[in-house]
Structure formats: structure tokens, C-alpha cells
PDB file of N, H, CA, C and O in Angstrom:
ATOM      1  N   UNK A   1       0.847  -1.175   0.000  1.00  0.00           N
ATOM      2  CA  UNK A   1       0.000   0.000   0.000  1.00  0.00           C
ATOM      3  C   UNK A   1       0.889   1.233   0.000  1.00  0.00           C
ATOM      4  O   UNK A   1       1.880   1.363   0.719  1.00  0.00           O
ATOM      5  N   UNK A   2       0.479   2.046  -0.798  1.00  0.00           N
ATOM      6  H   UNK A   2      -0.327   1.940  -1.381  1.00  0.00           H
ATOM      7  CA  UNK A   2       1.292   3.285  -0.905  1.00  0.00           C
ATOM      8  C   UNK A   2       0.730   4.232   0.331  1.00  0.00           C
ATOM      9  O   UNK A   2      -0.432   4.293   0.733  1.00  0.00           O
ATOM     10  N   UNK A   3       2.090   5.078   0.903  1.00  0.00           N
ATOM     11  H   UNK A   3       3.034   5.028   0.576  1.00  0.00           H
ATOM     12  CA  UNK A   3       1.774   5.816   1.518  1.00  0.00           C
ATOM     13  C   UNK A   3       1.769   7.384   1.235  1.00  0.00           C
ATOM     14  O   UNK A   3       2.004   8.150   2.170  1.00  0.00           O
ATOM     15  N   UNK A   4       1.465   7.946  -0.238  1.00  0.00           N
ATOM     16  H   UNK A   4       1.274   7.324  -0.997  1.00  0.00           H
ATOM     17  CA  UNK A   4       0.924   8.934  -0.368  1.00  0.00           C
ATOM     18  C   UNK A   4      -0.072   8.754  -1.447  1.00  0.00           C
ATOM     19  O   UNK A   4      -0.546   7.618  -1.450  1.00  0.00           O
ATOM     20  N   UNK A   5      -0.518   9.530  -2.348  1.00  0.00           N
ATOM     21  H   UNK A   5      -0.133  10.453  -2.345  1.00  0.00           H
ATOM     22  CA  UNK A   5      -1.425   9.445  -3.669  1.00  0.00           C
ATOM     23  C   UNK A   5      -1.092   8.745  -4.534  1.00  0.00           C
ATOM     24  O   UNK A   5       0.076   8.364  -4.456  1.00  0.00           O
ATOM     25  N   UNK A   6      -1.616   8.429  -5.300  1.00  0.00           N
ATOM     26  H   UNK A   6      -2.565   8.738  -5.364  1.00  0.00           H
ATOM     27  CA  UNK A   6      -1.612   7.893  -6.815  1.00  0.00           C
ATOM     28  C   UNK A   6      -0.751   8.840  -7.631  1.00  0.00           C
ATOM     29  O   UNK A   6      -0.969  10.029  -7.394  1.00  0.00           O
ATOM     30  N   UNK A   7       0.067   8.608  -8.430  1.00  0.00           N
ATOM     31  H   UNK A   7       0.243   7.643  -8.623  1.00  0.00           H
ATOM     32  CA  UNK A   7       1.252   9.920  -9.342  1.00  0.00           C
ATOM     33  C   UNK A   7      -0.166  10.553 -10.294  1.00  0.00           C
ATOM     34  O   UNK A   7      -1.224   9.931 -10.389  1.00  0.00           O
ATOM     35  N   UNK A   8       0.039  11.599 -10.796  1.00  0.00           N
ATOM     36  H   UNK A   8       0.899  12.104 -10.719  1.00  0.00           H
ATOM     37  CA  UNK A   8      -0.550  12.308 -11.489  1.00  0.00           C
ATOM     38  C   UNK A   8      -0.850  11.479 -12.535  1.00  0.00           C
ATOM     39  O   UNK A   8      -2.010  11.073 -12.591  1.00  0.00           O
ATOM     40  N   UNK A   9       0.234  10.998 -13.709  1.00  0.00           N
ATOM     41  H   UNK A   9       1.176  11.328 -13.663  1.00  0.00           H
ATOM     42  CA  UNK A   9       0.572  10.516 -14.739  1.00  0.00           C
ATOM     43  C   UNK A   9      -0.446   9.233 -14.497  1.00  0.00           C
ATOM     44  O   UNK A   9      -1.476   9.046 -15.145  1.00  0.00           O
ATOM     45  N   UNK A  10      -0.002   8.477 -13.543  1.00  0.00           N
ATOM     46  H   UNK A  10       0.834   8.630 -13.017  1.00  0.00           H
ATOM     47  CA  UNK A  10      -1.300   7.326 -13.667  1.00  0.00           C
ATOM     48  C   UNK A  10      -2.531   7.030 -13.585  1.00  0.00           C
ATOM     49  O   UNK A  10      -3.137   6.052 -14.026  1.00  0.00           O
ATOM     50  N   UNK A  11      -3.190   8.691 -12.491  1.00  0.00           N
ATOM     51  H   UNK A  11      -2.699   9.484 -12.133  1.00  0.00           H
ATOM     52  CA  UNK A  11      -4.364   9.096 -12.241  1.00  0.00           C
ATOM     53  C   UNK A  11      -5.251   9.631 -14.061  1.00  0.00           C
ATOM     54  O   UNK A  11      -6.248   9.266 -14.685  1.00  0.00           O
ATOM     55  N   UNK A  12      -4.066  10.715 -14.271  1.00  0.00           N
ATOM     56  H   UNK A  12      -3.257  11.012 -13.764  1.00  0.00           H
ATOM     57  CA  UNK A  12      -4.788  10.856 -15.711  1.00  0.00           C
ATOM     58  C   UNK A  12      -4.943   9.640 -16.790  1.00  0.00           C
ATOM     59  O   UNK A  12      -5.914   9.702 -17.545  1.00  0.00           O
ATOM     60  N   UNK A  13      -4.086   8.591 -16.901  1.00  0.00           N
ATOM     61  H   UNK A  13      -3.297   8.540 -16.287  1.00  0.00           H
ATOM     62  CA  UNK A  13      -4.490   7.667 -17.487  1.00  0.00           C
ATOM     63  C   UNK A  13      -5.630   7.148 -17.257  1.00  0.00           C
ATOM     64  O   UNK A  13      -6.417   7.155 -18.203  1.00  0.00           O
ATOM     65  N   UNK A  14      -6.010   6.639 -16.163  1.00  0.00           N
ATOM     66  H   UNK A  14      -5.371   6.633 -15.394  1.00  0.00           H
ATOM     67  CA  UNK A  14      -7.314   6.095 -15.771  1.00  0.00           C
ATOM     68  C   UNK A  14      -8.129   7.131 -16.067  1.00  0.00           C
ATOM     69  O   UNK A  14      -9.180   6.751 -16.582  1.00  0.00           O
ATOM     70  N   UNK A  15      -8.042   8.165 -15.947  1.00  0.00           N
ATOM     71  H   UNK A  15      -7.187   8.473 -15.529  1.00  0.00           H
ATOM     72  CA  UNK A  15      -9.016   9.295 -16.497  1.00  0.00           C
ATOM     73  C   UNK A  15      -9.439   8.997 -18.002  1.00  0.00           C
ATOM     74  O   UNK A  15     -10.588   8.826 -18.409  1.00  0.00           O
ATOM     75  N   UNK A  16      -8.426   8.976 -18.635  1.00  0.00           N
ATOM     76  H   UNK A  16      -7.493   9.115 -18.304  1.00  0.00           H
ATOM     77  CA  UNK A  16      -9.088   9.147 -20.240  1.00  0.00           C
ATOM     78  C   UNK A  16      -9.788   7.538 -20.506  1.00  0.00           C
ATOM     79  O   UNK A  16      -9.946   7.105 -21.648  1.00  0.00           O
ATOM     80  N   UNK A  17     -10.182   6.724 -19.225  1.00  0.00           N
ATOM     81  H   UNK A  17     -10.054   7.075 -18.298  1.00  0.00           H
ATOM     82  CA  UNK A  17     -11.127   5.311 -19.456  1.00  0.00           C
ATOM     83  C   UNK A  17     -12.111   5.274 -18.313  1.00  0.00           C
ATOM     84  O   UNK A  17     -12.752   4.238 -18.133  1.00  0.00           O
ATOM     85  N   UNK A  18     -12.246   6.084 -17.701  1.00  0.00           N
ATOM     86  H   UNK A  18     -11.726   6.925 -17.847  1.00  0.00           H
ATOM     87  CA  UNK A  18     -13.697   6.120 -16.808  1.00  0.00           C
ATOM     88  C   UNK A  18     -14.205   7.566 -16.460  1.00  0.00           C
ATOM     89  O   UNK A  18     -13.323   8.400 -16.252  1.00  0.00           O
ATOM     90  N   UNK A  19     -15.296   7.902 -16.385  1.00  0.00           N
ATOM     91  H   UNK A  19     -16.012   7.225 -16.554  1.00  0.00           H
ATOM     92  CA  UNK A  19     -15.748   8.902 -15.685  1.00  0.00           C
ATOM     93  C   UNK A  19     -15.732   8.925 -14.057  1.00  0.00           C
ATOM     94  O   UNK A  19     -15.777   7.850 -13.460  1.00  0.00           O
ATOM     95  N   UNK A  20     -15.676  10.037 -13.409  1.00  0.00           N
ATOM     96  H   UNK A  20     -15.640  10.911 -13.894  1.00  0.00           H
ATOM     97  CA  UNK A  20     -15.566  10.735 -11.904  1.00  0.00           C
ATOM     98  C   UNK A  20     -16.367   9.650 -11.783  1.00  0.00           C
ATOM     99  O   UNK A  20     -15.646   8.712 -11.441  1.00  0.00           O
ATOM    100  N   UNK A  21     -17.845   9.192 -11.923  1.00  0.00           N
ATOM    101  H   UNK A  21     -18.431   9.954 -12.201  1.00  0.00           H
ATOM    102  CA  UNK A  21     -18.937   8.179 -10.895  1.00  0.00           C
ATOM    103  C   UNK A  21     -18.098   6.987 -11.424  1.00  0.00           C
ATOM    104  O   UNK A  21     -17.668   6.398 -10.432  1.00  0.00           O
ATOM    105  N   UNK A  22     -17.652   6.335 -12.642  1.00  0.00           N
ATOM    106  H   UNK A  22     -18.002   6.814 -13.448  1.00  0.00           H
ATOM    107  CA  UNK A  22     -16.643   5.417 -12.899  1.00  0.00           C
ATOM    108  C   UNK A  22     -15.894   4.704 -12.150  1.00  0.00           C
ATOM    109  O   UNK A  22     -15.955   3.512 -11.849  1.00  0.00           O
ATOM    110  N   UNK A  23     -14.917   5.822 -11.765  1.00  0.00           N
ATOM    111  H   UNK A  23     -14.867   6.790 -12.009  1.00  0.00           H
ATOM    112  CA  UNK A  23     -13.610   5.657 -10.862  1.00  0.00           C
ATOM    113  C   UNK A  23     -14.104   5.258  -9.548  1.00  0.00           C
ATOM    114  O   UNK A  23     -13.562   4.235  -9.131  1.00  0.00           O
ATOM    115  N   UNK A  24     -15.110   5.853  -8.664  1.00  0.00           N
ATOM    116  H   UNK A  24     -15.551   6.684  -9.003  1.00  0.00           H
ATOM    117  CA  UNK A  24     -16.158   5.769  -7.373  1.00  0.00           C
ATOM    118  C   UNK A  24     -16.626   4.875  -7.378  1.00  0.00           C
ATOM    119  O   UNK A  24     -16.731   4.321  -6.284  1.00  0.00           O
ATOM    120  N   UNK A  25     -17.140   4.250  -8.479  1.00  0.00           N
ATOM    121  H   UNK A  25     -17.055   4.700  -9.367  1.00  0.00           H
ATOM    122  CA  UNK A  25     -17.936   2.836  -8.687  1.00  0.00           C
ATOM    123  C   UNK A  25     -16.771   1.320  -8.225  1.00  0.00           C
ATOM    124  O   UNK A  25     -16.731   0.384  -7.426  1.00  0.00           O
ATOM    125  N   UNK A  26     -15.894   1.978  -9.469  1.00  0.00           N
ATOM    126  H   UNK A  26     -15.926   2.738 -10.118  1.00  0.00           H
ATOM    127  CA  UNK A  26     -14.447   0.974  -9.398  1.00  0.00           C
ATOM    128  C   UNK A  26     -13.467   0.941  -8.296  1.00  0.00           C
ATOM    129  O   UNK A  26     -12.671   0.005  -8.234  1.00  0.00           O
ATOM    130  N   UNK A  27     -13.462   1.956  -7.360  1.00  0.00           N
ATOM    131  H   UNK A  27     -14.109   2.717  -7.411  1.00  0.00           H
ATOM    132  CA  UNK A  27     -12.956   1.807  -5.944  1.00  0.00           C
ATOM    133  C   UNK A  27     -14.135   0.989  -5.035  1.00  0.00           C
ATOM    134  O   UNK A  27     -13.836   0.012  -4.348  1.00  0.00           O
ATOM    135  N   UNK A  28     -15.089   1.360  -5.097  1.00  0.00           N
ATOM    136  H   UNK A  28     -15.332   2.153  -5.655  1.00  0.00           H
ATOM    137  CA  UNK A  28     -16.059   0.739  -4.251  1.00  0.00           C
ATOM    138  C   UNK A  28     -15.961  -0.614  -4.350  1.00  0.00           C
ATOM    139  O   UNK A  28     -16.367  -1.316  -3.424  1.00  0.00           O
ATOM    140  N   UNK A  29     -15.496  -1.078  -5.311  1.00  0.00           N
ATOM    141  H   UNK A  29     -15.166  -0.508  -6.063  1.00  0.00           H
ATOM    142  CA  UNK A  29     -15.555  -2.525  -5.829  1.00  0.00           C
ATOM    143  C   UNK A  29     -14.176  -3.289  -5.468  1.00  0.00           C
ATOM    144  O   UNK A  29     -13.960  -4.474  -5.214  1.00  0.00           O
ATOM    145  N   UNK A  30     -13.359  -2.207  -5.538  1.00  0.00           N
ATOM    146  H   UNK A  30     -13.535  -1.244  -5.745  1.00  0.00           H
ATOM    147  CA  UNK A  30     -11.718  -2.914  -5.051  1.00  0.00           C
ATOM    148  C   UNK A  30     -12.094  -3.106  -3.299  1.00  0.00           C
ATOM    149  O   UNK A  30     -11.958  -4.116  -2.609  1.00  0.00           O
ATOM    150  N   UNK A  31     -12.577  -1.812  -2.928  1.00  0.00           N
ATOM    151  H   UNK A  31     -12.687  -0.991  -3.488  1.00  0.00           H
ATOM    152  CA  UNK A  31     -12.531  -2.165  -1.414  1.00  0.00           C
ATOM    153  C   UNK A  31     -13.480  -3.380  -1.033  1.00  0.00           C
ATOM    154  O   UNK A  31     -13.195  -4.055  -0.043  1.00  0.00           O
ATOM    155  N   UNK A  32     -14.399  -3.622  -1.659  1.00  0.00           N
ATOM    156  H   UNK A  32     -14.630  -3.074  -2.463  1.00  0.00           H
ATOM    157  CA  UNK A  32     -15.599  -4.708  -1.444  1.00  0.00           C
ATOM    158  C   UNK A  32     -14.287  -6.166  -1.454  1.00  0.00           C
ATOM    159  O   UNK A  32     -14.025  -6.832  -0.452  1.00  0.00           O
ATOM    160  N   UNK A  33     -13.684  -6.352  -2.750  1.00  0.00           N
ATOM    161  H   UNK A  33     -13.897  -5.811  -3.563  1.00  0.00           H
ATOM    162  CA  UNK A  33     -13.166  -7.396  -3.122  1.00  0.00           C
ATOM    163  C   UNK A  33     -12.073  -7.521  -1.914  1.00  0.00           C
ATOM    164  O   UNK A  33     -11.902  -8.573  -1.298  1.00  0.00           O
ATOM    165  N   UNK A  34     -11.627  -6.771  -1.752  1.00  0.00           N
ATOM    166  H   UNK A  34     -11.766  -5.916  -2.252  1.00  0.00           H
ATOM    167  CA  UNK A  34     -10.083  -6.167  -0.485  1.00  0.00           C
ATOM    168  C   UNK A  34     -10.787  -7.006   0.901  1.00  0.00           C
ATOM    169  O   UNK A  34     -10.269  -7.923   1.539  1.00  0.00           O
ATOM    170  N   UNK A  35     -11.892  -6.476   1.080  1.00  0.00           N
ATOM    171  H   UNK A  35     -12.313  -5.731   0.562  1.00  0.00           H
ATOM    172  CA  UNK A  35     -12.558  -7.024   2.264  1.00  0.00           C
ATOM    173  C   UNK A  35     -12.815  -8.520   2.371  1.00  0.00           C
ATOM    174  O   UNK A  35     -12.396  -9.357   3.171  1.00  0.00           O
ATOM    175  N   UNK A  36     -13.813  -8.622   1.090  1.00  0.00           N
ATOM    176  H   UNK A  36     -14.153  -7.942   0.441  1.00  0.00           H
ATOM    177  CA  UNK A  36     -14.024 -10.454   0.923  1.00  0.00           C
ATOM    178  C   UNK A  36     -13.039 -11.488   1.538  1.00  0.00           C
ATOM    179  O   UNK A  36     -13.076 -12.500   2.237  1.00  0.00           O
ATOM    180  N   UNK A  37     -11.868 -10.451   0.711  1.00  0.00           N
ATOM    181  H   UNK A  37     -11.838  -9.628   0.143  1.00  0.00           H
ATOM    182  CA  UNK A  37     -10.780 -11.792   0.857  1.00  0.00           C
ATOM    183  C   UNK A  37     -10.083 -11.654   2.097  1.00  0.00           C
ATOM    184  O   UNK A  37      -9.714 -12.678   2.671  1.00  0.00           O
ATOM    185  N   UNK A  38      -9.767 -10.124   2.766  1.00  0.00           N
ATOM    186  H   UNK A  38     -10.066  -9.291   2.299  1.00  0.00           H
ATOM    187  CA  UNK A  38      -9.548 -10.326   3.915  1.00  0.00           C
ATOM    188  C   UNK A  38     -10.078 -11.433   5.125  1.00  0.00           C
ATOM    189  O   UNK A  38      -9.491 -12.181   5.906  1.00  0.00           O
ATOM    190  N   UNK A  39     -11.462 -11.125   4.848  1.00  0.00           N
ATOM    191  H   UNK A  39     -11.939 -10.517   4.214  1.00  0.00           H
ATOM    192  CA  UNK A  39     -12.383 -12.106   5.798  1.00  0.00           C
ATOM    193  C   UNK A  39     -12.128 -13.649   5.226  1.00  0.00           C
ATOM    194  O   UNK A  39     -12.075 -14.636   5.960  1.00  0.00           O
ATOM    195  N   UNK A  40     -12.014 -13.667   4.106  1.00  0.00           N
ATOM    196  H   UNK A  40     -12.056 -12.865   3.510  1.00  0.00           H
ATOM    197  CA  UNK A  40     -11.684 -15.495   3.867  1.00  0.00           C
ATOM    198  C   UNK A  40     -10.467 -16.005   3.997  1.00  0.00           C
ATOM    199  O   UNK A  40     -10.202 -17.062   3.423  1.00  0.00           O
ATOM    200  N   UNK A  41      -9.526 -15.349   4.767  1.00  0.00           N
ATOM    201  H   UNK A  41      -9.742 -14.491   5.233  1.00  0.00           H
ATOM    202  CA  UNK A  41      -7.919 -15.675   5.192  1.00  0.00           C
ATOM    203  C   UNK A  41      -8.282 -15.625   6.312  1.00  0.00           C
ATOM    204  O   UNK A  41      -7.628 -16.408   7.000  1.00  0.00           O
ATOM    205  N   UNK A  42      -9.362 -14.830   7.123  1.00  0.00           N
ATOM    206  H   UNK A  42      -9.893 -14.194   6.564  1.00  0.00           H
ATOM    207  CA  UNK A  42      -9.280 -14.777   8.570  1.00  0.00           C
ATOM    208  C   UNK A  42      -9.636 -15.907   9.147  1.00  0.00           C
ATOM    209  O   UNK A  42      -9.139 -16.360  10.178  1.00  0.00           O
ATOM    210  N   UNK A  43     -11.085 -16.715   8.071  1.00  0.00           N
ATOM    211  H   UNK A  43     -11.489 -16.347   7.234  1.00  0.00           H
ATOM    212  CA  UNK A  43     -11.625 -17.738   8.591  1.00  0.00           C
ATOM    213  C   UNK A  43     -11.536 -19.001   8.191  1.00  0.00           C
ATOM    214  O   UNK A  43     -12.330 -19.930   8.333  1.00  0.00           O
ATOM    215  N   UNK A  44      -9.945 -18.923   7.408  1.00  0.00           N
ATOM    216  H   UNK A  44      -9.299 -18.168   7.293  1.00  0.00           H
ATOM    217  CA  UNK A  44      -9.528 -19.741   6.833  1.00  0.00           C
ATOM    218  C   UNK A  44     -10.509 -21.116   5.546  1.00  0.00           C
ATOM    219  O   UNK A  44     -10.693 -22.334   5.534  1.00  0.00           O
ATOM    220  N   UNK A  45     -10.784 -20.210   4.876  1.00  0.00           N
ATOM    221  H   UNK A  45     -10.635 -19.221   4.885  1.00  0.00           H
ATOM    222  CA  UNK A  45     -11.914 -20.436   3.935  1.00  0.00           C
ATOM    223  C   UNK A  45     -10.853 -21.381   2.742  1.00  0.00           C
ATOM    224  O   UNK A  45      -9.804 -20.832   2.404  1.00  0.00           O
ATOM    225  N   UNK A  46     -11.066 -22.279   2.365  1.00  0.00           N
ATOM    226  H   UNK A  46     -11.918 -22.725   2.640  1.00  0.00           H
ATOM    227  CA  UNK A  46     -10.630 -23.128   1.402  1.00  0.00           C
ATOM    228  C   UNK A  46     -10.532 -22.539  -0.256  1.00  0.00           C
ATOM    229  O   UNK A  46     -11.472 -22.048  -0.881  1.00  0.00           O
ATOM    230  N   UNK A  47      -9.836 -22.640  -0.503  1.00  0.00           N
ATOM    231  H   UNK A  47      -9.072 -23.039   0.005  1.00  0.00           H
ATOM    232  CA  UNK A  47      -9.791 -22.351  -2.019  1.00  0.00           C
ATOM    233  C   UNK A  47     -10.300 -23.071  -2.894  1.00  0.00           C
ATOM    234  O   UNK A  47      -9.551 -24.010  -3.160  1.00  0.00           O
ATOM    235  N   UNK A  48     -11.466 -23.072  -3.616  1.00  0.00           N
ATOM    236  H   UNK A  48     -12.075 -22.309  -3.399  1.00  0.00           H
ATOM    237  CA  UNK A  48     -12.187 -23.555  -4.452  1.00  0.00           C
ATOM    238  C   UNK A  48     -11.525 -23.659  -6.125  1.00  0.00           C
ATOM    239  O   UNK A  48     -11.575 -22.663  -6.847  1.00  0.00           O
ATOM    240  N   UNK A  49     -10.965 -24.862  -6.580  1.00  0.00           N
ATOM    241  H   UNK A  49     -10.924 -25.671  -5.994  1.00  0.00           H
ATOM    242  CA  UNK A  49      -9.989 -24.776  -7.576  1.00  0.00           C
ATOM    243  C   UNK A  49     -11.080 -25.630  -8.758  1.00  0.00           C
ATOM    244  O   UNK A  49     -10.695 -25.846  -9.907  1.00  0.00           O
TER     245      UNK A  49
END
């Protein structure tokens, strides 16, 4: 995890492929996924192959 911002240069890239509600949508979704899996290491959840 970085401990300051995102660089400019990579922020505007993602810019010219999503809109402002886009980007909000697509974080909401990293943190959702971030969480899932947190909780399925905690409770030692099996990997389904």
C-alpha cells in the first residue's frame, strides 16, 4: 500500500477510461473485493480450484 497518492501521470491515465462516478464505482468494488478476501484468510476459507 502506498503511503501517499496515486502519481498524477497514472491518475490521468485512468481518467481518459472512466468517468468521476466510474472511478467511485471501481474503488467501491476494489474495497468490497479487499474485504471479501480479507475475511476469507481470517476464517480460513478453502480455495475452491
Amino acid at each position: 500500500m502506498h503511503q501517499e497518492h496515486v502519481p498524477d501521470a497514472v491518475y490521468e491515465r485512468v481518467r481518459e477510461h472512466f468517468s468521476e462516478e466510474d472511478m467511485v464505482h471501481l474503488t467501491m468494488a476494489i474495497i468490497a473485493i479487499n474485504a471479501w478476501n480479507r475475511l476469507a484468510i481470517g476464517f480460513r476459507t478453502p480455495i475452491n480450484r
